[in-house]
N, C-alpha and C positions, 0 to 999 in steps of 0.2 A: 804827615799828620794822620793819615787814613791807616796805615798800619801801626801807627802809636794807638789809636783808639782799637786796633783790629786786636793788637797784642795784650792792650790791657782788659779787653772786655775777654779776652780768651785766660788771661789770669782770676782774672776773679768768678769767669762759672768755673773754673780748675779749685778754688780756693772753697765756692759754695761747693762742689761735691765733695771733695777730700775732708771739712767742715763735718760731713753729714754721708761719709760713707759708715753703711753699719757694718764694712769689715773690717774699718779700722775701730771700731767699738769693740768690748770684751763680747766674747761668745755671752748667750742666757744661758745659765746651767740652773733655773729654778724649776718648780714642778708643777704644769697647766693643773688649775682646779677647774674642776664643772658644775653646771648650773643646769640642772634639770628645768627647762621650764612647765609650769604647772604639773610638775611630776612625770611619773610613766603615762601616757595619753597616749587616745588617738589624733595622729594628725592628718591635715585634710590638705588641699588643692588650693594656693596662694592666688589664681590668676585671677586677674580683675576684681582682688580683696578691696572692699570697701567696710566703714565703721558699722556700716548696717548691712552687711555679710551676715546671715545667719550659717556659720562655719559646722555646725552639726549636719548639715544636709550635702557637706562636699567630702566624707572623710575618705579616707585612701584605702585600700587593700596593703598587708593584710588589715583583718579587724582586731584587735587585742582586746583585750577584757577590762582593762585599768580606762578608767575614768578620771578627767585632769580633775583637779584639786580637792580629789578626795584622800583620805588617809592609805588605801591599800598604793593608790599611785606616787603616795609621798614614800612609804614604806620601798615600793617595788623600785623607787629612783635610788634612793641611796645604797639599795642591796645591789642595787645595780654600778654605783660605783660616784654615785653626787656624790659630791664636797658640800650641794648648796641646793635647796631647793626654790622656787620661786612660786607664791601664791598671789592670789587675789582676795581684797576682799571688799565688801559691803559692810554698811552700817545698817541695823536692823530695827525696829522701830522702837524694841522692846532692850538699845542698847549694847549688842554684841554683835561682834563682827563676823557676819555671813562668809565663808570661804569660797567664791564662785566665784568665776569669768565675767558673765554677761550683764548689762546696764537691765537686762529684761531677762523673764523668766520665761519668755514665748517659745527660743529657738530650740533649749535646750530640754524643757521639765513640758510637763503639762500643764502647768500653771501658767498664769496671765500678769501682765504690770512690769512696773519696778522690782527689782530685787530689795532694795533701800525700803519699798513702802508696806513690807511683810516682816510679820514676828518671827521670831528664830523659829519657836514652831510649829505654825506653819509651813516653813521651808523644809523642815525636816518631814513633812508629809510627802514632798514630791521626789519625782523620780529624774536624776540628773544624766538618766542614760537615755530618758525617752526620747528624743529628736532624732538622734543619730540614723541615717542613712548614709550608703557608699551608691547606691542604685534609683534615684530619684523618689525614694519616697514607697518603693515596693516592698522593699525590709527595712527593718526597724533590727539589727542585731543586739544592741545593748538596752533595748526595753526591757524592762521590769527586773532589769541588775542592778540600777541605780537609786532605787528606793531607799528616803532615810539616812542618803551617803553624804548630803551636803552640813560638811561639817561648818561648824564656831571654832571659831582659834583657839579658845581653850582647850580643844579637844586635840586639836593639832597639835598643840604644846605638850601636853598629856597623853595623847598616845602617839608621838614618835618624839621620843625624848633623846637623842641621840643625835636628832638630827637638829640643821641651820638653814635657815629659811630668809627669805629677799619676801618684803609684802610690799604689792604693786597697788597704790591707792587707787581706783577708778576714777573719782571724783574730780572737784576743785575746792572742796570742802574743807576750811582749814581747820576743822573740828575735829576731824579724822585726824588730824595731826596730838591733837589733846587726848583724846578716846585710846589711843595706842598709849602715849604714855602714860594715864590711869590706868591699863591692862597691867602694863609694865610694872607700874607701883603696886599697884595690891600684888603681883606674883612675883618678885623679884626674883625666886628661880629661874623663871624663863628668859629674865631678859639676855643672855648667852647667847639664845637660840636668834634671837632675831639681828641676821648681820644687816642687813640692808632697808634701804625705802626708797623707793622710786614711782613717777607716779603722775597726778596732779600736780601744780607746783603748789597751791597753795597748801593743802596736809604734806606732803615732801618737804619745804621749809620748814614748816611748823614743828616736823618730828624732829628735823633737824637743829633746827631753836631749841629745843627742850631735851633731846640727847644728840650731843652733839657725836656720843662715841659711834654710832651708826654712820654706815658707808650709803651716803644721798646722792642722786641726780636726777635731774629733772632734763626733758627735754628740749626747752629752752638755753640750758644751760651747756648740754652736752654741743649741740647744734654752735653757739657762742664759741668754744674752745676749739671746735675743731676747724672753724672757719679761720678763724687770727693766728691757730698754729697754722695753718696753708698758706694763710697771710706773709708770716715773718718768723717760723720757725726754724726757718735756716739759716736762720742768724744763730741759733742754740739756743735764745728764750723762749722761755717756757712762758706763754701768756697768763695771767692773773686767772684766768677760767679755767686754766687745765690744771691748777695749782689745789693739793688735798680736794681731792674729789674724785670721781666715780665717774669712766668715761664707756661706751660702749660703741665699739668701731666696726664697721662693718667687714667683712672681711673683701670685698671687692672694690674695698675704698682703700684697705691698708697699704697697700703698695703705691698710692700717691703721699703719704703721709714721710714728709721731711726724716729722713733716715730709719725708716723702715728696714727691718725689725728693729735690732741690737740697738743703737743710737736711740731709737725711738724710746725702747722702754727704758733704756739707762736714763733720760729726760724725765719719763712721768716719774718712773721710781724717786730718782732725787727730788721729783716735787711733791711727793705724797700722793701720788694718785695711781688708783686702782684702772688696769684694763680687762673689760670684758670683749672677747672677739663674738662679735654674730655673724649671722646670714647674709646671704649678699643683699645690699638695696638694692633695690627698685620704686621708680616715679609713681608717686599712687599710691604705694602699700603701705598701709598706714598700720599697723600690726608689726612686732618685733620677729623676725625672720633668726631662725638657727643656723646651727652649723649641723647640718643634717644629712648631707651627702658626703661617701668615704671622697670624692673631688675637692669638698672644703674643708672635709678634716686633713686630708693630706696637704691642706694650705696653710694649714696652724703650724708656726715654726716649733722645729723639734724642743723642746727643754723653754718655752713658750713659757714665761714666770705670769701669769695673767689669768686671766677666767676666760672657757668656750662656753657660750650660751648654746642649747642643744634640746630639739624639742623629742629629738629619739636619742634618749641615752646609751640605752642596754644598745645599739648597732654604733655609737658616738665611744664611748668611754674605751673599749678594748683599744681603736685604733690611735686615741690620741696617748693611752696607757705604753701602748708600742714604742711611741715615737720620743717617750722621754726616758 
């Protein structure tokens, strides 16, 4: 009886790998697109990142010149080789959607408060380079470059026309979700430009309520799919959560993931969902981590049909350009 059970239990993990091997899946022969986040930037030192991180006083050597989610760094990502850009933005008091990072104006400008509780311009008085230190606060290298840089998304849309942009809502504001598609309806040129919204959930529904043609996730919902595919994915179903939608994997999680690679994607692709590869997690970091070392671009499988999120493009793009 002991070896009837020994035999059958040794049949069926035989059955769950061969199920869910990705080499018996077709090879990926699609082509990885990139997602600049917040454009060409400086990036800084993750360790013991918290929401109240002022991330301007940690940035890394070198120093570059491009400033996140201003126009020359949206410009410099795509000449650099994005598919996709990723911005942020604010609702502004006077109406238009602010394009910055931060819930506050403290860390980064010399301004004070909410971002949210200043007119557009206003904000276009401050300098979005002022904060920046690598040296605790002894140099200031990007002061008095960022003056006047903190663009409105009409300008975004208007001057990098070329380009496709992911808008990251700060909020939980479902107004933010209505505010984008009145931008949308009075410009109907631009709505091309904007592939995605991710974010708050409540403006992330709501854009997605109202165009539904946009690629949405929300973090509740990603977090949902990825647990139920660990769940019972090696069965082959696809859970209801990972079905048409927008999922973003870590890359140091992707190798637990039920047939990783080939099998894997052949799954979401039949269910309509997009994958973005990031940065590895970690407990605590509450911030979206890139693919940012040539160690994790060398972990993006070659011919990768999916998106690398990537907070250094121009060092990210040649090598995953290489590999397909």
């Amino acid at each position: 009886m002991f070896r009837k059970i020994l035999l059958g239990a040794a049949i069926f993990i035989a059955a769950v790998y061969l199920w869910n091997a990705s080499w018996l899946a077709p090879a990926q022969t699609g082509e990885t697109r990139l997602i600049a986040h917040r454009g060409t930037h400086q990036n800084f030192d993750r360790t013991n990142l918290t929401n109240d991180t002022c991330t301007a006083t940690r940035i890394l050597e070198p120093i570059v010149p491009e400033i996140e989610n201003t126009l020359v760094s949206m410009r410099s990502a795509f000449a650099a080789g994005a598919d996709l850009v990723e911005l942020d933005v604010h609702p502004t008091t006077d109406g238009k959607f602010a394009v910055f990072h931060d819930w506050t104006l403290d860390c980064r400008t010399e301004g004070t408060g909410e971002t949210r509780s200043h007119d557009m311009a206003y904000l276009k008085t401050l300098d979005v380079g002022y904060g920046y230190t690598a040296d605790g606060g002894q140099t200031f290298p990007l002061r008095g470059t960022g003056i006047g840089l903190m663009p409105e998304l009409s300008e975004v849309m208007a001057g990098v026309p070329e380009g496709k942009f992911i808008v990251n809502f700060k909020s939980k504001e479902a107004r933010e979700g209505d505010m984008l598609k009145a931008f949308v309806d009075a410009n109907p040129q631009w709505a091309p430009m904007i592939w995605g919204v991710y974010g708050g959930d409540p403006p992330t529904n709501r854009s997605s309520e109202l165009m539904p043609e946009l690629a949405a996730w929300t973090r509740g919902g990603l977090v949902s799919c990825l647990l139920q595919y660990e769940g019972y994915g090696w069965t082959g179903i696809v859970p209801e959560a990972c079905r048409n939608t927008t999922i973003m994997v870590p890359i140091n999680f992707a190798g637990w993931l039920w047939g990783w690679p080939n099998r894997f994607m052949q799954r979401m692709q039949d269910a309509g969902t997009n994958v973005i590869l990031i940065g590895s997690y970690s407990a605590g970091d509450p911030g979206t981590s890139g693919i940012d070392t040539l160690e994790e671009a060398q972990a993006v499988p070659a011919h990768f049909p999916g998106f690398v999120w990537t907070n250094e493009i121009t060092t990210i793009a040649p090598i995953i350009r290489d590999q397909n």
